[in-house]
N, C-alpha and C positions, 0 to 999 in steps of 0.2 A: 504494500500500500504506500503510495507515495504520501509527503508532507502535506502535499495539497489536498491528497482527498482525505485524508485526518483531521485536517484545518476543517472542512467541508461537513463533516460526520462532528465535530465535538459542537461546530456552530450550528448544526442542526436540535443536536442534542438540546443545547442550550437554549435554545429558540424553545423549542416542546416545551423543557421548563418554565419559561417563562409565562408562554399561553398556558402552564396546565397550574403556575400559580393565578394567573388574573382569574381562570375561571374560580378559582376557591372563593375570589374575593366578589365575583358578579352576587356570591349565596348570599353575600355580606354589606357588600355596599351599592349593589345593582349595578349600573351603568356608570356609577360614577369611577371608574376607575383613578386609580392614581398611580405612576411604574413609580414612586418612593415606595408607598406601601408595598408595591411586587418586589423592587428591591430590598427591600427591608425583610420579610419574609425569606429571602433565596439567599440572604448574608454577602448582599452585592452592594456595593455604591450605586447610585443612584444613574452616576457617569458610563458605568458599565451597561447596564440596559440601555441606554441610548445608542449602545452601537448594533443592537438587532432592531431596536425598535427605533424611529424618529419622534415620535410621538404618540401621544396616548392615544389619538386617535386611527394611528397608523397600526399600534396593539388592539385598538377596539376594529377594527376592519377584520385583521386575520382573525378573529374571533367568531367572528358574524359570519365571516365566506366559510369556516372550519365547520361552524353550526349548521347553514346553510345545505352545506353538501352533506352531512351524515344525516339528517332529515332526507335529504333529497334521495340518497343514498336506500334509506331505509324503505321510502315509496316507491320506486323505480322496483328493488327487490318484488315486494307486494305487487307490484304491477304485474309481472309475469302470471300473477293466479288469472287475470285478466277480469279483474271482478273492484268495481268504484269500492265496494263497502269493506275489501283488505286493504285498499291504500289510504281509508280513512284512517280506517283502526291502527296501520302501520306511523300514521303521524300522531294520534290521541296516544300511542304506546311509546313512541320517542318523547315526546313533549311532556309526558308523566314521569319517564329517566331522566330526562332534562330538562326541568323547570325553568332554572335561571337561564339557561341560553334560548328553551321557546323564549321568556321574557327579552331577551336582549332584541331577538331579530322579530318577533310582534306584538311586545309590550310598547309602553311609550315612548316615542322619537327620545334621544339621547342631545342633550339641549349644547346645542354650537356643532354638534356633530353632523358631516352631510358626506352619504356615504360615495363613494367613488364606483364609477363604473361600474372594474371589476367584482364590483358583490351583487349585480345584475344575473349574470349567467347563472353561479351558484343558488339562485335567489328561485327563478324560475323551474328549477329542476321538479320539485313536488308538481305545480299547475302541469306543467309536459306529462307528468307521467300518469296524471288524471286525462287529461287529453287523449293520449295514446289509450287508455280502457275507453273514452266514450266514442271514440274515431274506431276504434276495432269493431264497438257494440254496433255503430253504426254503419259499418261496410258488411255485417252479415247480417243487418234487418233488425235488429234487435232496439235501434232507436226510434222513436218517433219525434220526424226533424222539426216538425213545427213551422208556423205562420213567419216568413221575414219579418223584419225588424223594417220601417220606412223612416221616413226624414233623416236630421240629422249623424241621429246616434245611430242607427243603420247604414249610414255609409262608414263611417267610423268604427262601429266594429267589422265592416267588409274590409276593412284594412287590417283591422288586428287579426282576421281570420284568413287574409292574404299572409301574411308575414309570421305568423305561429302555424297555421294549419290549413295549408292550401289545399284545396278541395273540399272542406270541411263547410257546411254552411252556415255562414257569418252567427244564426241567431240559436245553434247549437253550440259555439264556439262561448257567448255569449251565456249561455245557459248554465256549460261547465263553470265558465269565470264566478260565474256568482254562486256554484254549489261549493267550488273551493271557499269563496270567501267565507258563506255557512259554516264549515266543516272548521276554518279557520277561528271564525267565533264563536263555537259549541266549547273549542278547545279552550281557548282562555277563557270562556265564563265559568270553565268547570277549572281551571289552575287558577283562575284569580277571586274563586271565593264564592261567583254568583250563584252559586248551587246550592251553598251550604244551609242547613238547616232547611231543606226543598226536597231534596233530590237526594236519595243512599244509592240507589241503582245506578250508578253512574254509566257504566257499560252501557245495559240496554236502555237508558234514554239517549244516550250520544247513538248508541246502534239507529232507535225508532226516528231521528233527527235528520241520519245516513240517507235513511229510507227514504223518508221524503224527501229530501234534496233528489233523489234517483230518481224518485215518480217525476216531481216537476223536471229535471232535466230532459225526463220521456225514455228511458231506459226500461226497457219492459224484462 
């Protein structure tokens, strides 16, 4: 092994650590992040974290995209059953392993923080891989496409359904978007409390929630 890829493998290392201390501290101090306290914690100067990290915000990014794709990761998996109500259950199952970082990437905006590009891609991976179950259900008949969308917001999403799911019709594309968004606040009403003292079945009402998002989607 050469010096350089030593250098390469210890700054890796190092890196992990650092992401695997902030995340201790998201359980602790939310978004607020601070690299004193990460330093502080990992018995580093403060000087030293700055040569992996530039800033906090630049630690709160790989954070977000890290979150991002092991979610995204974890739906894509579940996607293969080719069934909408395992790749819900596959994010309600991540997001109850992973509180604080469901919280970071769709709890409240992180104040002065504006995220860069690349946590786009990683970002979108869960929506594709709902898409790809409602696009399957619907090239073997199993969707019912439903009525277009007219005016403005109908040519608007014939663009989002150009550019995400070509051949897909615009107001199924449309459909999915906002069963995702469902599924997305079923999850944080049930991690951020709005359940409690309502709701013990937690499972099968996020399941019976599933459902109907399917029905209205038109998923038979």
């Amino acid at each position: 092994m050469t010096a350089a890829s030593i250098r390469a493998r210890l700054r890796a290392e190092m890196t992990d650590e650092i992401k695997a201390a902030a995340r201790r501290h998201l359980a602790t101090d939310g978004a607020n992040l601070s690299l004193r306290a990460v330093a502080r914690e990992l018995g580093m100067a403060s000087s030293a974290v700055y040569r992996y990290f530039a800033s906090r915000d630049e630690l709160l990014t790989a954070l977000i995209i890290d979150a991002y794709d092991a979610l995204g990761a974890a739906a894509e998996a579940a996607a293969e059953q080719g069934s909408w109500l395992a790749v819900c259950h596959a994010v309600r199952d991540w997001a109850l392993a992973n509180p604080h970082e469901w919280a970071l990437i769709y709890g409240s905006p992180v104040p002065g923080y504006q995220a860069p590009s690349d946590t786009v891609g990683p970002a979108i991976r869960v929506i594709l891989a709902l898409g790809r179950v409602v696009q399957e259900a619907a090239a073997a008949g199993r969707v019912e496409i439903g009525r277009p969308v007219g005016g403005r917001l109908g040519a608007e999403l014939a663009g989002v359904a150009e550019r995400a799911a070509p051949g897909v019709p615009p107001q199924l594309v449309a459909r999915c978007m906002a069963g995702w968004i469902h599924c997305c606040g079923a999850v944080s009403a049930e991690l951020f409390g709005q359940l409690n003292n309502t709701i013990d079945e937690r499972r099968e009402f996020f399941e019976f929630q599933m459902r109907g998002a399917m029905s209205w989607i038109g998923i038979r």
